[in-house]
N, CA, C and O atoms as a printed pandas DataFrame, in Angstrom:
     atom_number atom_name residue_name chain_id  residue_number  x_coord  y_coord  z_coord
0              1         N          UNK        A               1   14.078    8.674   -9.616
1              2        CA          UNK        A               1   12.705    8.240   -9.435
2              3         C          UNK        A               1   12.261    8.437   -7.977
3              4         O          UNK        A               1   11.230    9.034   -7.669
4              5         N          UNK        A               2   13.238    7.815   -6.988
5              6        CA          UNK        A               2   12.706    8.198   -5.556
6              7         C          UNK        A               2   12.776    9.914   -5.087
7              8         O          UNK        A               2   12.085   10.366   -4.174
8              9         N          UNK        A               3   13.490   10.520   -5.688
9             10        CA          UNK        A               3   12.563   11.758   -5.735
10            11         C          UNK        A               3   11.397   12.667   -6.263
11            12         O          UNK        A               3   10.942   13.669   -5.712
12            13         N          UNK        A               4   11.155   12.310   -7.008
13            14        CA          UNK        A               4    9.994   12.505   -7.911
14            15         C          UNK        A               4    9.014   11.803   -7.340
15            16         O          UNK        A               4    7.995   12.478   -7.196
16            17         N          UNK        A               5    8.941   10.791   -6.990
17            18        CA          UNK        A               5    8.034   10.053   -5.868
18            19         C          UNK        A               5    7.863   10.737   -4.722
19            20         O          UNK        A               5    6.766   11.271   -4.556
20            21         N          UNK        A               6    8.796   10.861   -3.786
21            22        CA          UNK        A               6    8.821   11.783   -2.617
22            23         C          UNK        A               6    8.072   12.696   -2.919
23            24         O          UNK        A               6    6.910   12.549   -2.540
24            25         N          UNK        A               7    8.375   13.858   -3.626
25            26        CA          UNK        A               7    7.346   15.004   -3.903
26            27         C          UNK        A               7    6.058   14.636   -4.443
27            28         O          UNK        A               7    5.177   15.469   -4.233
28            29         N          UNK        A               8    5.794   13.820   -4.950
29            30        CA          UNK        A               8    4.919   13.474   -5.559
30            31         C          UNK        A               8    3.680   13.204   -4.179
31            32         O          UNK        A               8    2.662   13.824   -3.871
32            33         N          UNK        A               9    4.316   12.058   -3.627
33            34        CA          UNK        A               9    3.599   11.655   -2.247
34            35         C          UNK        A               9    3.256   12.697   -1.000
35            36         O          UNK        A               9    2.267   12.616   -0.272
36            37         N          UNK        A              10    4.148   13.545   -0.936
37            38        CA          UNK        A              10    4.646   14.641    0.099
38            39         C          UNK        A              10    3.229   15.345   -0.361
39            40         O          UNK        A              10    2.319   15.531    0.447
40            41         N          UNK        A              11    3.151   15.682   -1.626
41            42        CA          UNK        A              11    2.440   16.450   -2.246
42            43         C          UNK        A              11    0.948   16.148   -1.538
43            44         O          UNK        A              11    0.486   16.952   -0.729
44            45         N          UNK        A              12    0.435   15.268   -1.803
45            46        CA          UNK        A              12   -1.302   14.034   -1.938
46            47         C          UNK        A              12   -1.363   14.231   -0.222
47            48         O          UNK        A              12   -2.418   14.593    0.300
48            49         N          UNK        A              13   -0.312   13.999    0.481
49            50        CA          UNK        A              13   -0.259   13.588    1.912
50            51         C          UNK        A              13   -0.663   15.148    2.453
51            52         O          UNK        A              13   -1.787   15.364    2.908
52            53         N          UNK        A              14    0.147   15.984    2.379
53            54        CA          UNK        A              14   -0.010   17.449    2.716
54            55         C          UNK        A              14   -0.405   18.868    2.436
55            56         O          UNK        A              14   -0.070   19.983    2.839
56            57         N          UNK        A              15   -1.639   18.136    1.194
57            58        CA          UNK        A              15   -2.493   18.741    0.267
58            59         C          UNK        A              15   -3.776   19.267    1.801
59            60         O          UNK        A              15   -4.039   18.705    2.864
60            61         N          UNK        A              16   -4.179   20.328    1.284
61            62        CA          UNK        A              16   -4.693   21.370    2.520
62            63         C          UNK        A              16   -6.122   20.769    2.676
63            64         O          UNK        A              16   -6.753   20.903    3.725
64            65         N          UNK        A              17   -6.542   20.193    1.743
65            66        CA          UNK        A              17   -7.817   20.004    2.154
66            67         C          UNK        A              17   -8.141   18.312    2.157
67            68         O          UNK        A              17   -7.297   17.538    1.705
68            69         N          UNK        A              18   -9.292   17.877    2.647
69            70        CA          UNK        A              18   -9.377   16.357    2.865
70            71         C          UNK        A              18   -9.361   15.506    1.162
71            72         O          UNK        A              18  -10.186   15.684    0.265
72            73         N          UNK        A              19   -8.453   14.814    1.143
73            74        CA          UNK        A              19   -8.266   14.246    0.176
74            75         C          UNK        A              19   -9.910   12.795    0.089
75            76         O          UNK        A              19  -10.683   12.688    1.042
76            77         N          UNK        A              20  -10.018   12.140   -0.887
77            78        CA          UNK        A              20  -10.826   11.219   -0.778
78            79         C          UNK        A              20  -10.697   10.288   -2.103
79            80         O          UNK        A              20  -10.814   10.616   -3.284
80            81         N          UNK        A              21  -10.410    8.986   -1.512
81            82        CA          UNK        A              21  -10.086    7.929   -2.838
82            83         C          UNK        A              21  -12.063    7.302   -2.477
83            84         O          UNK        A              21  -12.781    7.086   -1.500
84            85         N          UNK        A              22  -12.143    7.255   -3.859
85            86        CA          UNK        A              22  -13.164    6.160   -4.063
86            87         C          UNK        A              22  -12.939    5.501   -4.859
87            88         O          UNK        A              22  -12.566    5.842   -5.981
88            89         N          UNK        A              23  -13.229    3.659   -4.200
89            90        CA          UNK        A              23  -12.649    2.528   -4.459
90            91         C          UNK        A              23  -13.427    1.534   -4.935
91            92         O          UNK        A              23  -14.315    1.088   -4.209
92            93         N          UNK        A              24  -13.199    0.949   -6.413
93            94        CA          UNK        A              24  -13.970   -0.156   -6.683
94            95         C          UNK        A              24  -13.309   -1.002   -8.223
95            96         O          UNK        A              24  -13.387   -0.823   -9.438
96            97         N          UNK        A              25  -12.649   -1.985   -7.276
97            98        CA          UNK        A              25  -12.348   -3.047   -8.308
98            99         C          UNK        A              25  -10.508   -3.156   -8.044
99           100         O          UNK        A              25  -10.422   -3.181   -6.816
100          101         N          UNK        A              26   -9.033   -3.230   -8.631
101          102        CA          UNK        A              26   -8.336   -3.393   -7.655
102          103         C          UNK        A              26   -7.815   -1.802   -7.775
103          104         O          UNK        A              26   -8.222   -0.810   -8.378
104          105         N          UNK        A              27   -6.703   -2.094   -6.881
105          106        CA          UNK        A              27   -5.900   -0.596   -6.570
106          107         C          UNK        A              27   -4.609   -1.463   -6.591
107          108         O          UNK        A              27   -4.124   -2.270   -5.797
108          109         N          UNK        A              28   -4.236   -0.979   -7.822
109          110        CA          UNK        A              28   -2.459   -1.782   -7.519
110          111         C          UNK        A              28   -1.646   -0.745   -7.772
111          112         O          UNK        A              28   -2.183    0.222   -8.312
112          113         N          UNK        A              29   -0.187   -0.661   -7.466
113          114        CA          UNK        A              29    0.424   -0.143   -7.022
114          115         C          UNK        A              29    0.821    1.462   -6.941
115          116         O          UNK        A              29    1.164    1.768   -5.799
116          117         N          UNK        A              30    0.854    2.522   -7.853
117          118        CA          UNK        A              30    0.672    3.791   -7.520
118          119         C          UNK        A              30   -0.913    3.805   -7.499
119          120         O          UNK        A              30   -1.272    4.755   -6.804
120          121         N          UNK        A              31   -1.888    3.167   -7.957
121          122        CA          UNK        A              31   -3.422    3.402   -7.446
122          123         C          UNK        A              31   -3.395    2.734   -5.950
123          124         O          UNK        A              31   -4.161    3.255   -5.139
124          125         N          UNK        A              32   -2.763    1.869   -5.595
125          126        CA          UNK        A              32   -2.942    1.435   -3.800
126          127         C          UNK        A              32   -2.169    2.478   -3.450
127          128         O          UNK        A              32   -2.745    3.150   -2.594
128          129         N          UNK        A              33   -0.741    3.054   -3.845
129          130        CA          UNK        A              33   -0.659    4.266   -2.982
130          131         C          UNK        A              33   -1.709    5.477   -2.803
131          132         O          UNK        A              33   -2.431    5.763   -1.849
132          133         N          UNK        A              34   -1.575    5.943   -3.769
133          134        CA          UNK        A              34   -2.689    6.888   -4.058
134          135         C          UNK        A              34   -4.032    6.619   -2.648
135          136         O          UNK        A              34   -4.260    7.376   -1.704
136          137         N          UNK        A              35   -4.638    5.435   -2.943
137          138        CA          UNK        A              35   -5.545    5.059   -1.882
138          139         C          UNK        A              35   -5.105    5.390   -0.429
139          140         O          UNK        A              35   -5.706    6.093    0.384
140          141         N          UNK        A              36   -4.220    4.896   -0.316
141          142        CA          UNK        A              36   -3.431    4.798    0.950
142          143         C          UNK        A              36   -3.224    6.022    1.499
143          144         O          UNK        A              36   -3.078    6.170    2.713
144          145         N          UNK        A              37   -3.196    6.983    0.653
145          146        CA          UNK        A              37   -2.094    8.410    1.102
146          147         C          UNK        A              37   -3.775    9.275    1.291
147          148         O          UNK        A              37   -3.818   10.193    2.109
148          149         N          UNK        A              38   -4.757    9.001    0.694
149          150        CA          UNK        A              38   -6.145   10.109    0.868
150          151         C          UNK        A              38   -6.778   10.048    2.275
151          152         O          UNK        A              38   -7.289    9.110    2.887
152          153         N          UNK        A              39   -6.660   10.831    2.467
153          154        CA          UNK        A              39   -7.163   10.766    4.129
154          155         C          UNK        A              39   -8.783   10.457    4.555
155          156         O          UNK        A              39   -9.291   10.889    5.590
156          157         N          UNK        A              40   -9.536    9.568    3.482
157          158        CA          UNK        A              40  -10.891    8.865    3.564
158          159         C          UNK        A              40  -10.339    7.779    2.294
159          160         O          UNK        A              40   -9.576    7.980    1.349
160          161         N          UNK        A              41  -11.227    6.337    2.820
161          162        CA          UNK        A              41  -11.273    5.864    1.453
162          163         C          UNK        A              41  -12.386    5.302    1.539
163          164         O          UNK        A              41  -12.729    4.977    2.675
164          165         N          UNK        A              42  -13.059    5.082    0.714
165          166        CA          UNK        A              42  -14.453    4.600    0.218
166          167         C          UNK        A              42  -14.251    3.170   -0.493
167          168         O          UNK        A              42  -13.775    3.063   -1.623
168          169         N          UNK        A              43  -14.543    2.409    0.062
169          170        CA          UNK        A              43  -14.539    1.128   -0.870
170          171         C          UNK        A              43  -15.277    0.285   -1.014
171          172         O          UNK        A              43  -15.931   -0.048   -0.026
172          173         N          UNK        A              44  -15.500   -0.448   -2.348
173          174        CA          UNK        A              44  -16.623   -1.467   -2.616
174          175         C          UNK        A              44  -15.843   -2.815   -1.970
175          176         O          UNK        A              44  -14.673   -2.878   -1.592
176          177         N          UNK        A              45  -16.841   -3.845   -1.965
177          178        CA          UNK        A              45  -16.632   -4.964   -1.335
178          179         C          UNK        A              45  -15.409   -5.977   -2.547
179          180         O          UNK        A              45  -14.626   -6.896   -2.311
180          181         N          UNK        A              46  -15.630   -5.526   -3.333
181          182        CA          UNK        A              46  -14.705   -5.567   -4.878
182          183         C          UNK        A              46  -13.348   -5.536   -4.886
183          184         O          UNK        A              46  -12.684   -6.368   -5.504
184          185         N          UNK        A              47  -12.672   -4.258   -3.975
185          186        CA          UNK        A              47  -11.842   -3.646   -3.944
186          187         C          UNK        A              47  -10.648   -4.802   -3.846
187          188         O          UNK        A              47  -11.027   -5.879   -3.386
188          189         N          UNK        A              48   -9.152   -4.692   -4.252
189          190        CA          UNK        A              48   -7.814   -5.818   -3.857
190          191         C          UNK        A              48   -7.001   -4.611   -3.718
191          192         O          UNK        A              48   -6.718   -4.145   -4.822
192          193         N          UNK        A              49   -6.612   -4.063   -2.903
193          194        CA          UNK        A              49   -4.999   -3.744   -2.734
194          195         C          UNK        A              49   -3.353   -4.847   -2.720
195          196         O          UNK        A              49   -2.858   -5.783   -2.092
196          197         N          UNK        A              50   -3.081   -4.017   -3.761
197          198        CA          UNK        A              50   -1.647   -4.882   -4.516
198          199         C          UNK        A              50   -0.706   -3.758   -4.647
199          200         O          UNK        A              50   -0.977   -2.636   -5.076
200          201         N          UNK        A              51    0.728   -4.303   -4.117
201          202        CA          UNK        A              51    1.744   -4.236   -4.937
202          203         C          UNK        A              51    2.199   -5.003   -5.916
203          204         O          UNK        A              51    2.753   -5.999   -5.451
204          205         N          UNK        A              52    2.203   -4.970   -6.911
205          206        CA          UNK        A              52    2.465   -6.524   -7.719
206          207         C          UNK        A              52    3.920   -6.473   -8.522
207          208         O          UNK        A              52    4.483   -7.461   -8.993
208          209         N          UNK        A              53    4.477   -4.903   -8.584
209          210        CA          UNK        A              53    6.232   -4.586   -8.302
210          211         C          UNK        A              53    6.770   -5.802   -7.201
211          212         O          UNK        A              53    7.618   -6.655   -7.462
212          213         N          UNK        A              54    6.081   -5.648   -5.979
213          214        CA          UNK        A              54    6.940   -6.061   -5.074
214          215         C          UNK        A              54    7.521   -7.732   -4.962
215          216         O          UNK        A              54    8.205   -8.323   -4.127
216          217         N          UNK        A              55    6.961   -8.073   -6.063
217          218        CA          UNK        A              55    7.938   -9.516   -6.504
218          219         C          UNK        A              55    8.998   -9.469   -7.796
219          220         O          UNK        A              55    9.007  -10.299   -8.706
220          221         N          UNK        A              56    9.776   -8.466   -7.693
221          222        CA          UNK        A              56   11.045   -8.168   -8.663
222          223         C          UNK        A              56   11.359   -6.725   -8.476
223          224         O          UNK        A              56   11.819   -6.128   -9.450
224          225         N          UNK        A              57   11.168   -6.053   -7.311
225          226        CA          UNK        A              57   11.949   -5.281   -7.091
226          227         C          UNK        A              57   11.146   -4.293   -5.916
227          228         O          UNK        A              57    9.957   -4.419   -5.622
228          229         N          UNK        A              58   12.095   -3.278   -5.320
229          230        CA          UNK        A              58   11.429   -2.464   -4.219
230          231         C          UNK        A              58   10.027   -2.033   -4.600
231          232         O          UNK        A              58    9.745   -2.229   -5.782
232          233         N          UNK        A              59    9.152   -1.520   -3.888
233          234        CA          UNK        A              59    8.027   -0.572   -4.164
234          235         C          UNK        A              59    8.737    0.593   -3.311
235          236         O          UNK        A              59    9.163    0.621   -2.157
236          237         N          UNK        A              60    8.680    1.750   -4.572
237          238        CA          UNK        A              60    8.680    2.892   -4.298
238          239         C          UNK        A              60    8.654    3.388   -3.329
239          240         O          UNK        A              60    9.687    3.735   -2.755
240          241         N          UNK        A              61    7.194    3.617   -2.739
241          242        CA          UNK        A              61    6.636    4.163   -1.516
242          243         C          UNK        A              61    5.660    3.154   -1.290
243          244         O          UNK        A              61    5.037    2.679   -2.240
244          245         N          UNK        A              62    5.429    2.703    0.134
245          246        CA          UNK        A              62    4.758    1.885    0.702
246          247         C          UNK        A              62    4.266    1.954    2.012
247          248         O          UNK        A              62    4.427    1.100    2.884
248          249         N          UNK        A              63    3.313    3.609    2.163
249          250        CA          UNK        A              63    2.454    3.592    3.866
250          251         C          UNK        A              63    1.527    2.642    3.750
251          252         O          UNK        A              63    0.705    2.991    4.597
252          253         N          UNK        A              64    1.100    1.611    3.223
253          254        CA          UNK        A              64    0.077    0.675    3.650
254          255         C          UNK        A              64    0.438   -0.137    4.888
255          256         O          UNK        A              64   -0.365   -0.526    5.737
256          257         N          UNK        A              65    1.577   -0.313    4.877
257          258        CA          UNK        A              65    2.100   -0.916    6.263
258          259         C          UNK        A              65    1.486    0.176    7.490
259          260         O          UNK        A              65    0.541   -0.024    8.254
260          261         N          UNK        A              66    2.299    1.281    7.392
261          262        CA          UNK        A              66    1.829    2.365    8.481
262          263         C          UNK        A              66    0.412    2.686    8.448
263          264         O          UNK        A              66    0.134    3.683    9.114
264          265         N          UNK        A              67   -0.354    2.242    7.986
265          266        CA          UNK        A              67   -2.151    1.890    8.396
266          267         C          UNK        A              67   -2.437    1.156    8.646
267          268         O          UNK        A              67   -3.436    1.195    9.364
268          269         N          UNK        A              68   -1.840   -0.223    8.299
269          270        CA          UNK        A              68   -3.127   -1.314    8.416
270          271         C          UNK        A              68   -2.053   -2.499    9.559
271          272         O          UNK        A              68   -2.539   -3.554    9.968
272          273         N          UNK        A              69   -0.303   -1.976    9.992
273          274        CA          UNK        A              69    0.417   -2.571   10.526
274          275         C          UNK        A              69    0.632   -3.651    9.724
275          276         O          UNK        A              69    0.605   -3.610    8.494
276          277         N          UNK        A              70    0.949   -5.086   10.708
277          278        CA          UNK        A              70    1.456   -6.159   10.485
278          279         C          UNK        A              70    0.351   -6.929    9.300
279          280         O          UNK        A              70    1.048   -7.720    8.665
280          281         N          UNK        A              71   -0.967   -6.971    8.836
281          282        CA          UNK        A              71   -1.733   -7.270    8.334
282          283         C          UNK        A              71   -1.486   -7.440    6.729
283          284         O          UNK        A              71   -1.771   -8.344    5.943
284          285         N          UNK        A              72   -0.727   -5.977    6.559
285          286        CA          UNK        A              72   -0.111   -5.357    5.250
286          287         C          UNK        A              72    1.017   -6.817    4.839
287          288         O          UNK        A              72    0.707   -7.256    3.731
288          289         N          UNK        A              73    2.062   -7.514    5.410
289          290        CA          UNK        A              73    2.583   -8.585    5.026
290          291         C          UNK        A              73    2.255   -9.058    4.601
291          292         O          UNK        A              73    2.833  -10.091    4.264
């Protein structure tokens, strides 16, 4: 699985042209990555970013930390 993820992410992150999430209502966990990894995001006042994995086991991939820092806790 953590490779298939890797490429998966590698993929969205280093895709040639400007990626863009538009956001409204929550984004939980491969939709908060997804968000996370588009290099614009658009969001309604609506919006919740969640991992909701991350109370019974790792999350996958997790750059929300590496954007938003210590806040992401």
């Amino acid at each position: 699985m953590w490779a298939s993820s890797d490429r998966w992410h590698r993929t969205i992150i280093e895709f040639p042209r400007p990626t863009i999430a538009a956001l409204n209502g929550p984004a939980l966990a491969g939709g908060c990555d997804l968000a996370v990894m588009c290099d614009i995001r658009i969001a309604a006042t609506t919006v919740r970013f969640a991992y909701p994995e991350q109370a019974f086991s790792d999350v996958v991939y997790g750059p929300l930390h590496d954007l938003v820092g210590g806040a992401a806790n």
